[in-house]
N, C-alpha and C positions, 0 to 999 in steps of 0.2 A: 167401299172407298172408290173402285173404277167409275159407279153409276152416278156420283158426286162429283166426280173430275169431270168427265161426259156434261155434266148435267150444268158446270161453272163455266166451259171453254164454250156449250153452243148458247148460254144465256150474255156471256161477257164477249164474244168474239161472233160468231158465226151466222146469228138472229140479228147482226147490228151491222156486217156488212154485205156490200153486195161483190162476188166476185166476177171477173168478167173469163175468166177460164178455171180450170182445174187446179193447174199447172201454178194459176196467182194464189187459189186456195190455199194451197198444200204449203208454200212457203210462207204465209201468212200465220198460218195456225202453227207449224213448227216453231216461228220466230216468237210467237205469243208464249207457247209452251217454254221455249229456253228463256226465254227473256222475264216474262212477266209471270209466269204460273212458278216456276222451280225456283226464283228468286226471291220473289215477294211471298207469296200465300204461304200465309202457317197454317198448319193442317193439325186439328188437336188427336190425331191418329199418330203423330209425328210428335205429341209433346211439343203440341204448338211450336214448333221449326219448320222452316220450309225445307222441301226436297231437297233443296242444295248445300241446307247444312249436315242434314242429316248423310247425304252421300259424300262431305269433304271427312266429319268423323270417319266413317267408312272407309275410307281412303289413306288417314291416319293412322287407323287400326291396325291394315295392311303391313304400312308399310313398318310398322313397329313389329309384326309380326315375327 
């Protein structure tokens, strides 16, 4: 599952832009990740949910605990 997330953020993000420091990277790819990966992508590892629903159940869980 890691080598499939690797494999979607440098095909959809990383191969398509050019960064002009580190520094522009890092917040680039973070904001991809929160925004656009954990929001949108369902992942059929996840029972086709994305990350963010799966972790608000999660959260749920918790706090019913």
């Amino acid at each position: 599952m890691t080598e499939s997330f690797f494999a979607a953020l440098k095909n959809e993000r990383v191969h398509r832009t050019a960064y002009p420091t580190r520094e522009r990277a890092r917040r680039d790819i973070a904001r991809y990740i929160e925004i656009h990966y954990n929001t949108k992508k369902r992942h059929s590892a996840l029972g086709y949910r994305t990350p963010q629903e799966v972790y608000d159940e999660y959260q749920l869980r918790q706090e019913t605990a």
